[in-house]
C-alpha positions in Angstrom: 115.7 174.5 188.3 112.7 174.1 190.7 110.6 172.3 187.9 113.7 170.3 187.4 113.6 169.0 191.1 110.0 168.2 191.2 110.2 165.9 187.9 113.2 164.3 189.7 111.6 163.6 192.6 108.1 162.5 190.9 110.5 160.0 188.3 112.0 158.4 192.0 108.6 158.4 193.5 107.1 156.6 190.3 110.2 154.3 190.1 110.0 153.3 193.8 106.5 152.1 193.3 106.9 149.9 190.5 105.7 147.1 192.6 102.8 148.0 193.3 102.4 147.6 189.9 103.0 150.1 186.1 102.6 153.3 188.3 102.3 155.9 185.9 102.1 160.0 187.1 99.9 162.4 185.3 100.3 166.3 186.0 97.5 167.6 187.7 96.3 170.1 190.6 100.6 171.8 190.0 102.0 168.4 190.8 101.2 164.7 190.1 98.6 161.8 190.6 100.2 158.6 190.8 97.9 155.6 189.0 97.8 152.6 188.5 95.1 152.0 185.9 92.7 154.5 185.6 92.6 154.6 189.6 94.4 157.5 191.7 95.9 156.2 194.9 98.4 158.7 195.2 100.0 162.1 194.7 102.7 164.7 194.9 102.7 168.1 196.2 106.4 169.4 195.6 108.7 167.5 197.3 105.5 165.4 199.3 104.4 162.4 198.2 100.6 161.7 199.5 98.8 158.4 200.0 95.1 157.7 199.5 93.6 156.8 203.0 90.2 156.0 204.0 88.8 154.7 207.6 90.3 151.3 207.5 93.7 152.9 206.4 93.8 156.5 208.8 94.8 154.9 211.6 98.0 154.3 210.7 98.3 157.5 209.3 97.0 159.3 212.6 99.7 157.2 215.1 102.9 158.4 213.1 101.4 162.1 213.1 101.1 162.3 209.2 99.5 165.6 207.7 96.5 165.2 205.3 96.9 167.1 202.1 94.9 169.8 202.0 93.3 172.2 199.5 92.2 175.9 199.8 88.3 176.2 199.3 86.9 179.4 200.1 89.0 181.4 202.2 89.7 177.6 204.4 91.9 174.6 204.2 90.4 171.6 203.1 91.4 168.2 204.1 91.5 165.6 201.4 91.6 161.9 201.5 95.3 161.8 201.3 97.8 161.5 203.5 101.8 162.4 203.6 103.8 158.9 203.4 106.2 158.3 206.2 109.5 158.9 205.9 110.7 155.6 206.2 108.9 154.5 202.4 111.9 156.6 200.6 114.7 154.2 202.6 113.0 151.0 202.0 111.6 149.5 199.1 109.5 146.9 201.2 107.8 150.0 203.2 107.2 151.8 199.7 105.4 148.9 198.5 103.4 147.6 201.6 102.3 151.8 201.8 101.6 152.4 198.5 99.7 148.7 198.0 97.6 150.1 200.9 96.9 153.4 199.5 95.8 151.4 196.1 93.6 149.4 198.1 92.0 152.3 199.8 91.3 154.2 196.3 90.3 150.8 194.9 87.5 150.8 198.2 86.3 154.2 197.6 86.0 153.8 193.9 83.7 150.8 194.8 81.6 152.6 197.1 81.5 155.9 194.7 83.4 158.2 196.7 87.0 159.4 195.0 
């Protein structure tokens, strides 16, 4: 049933950000990336979705208290480049977009500068 849940919720998250453009997820890392191409601007954790951020994009991130994803790496916690999307994306399609065409443009920067 828990597999079930986290297909649901990776469907709606897909579906929601249709216009940022053809979204697609791919399993990876127990959950999802979310790409549009062959870039990865996004991702979900269980019941988390996770925006790409970089230093032009953190800010926003930081003010509203959002938790970087994170990874464990011997014996730590290791911050990646993601951060958890606000609440307020999953209530309003205009939010989902304007976030997720922000976390796109993020992943589209570090892909330019070789950093993923």
């Amino acid at each position: 049933m828990v597999k079930d849940a986290k297909i649901e919720f990776a469907t709606f998250v897909v579906d929601q950000l249709q216009g940022v453009g053809p979204v697609q997820a791919k399993r990876m890392f127990g959950g999802y990336g979310l790409f549009l191409g062959d870039i990865m601007f996004a991702l979900i954790s269980g019941q988390t979705l996770y925006l790409k951020f970089d230093a032009q994009s953190e800010p926003a991130f930081v003010a509203r208290g959002l938790e970087p994803f994170t990874i464990p790496r011997q014996g730590k916690r290791i911050a990646m480049s993601y951060r958890q999307a606000p609440e307020e994306v999953f209530e309003d399609p205009e939010q989902m977009m304007a976030w997720g065409n922000e976390a796109y443009a993020a992943a589209l920067r570090a892909s330019q500068s070789g950093k993923r």
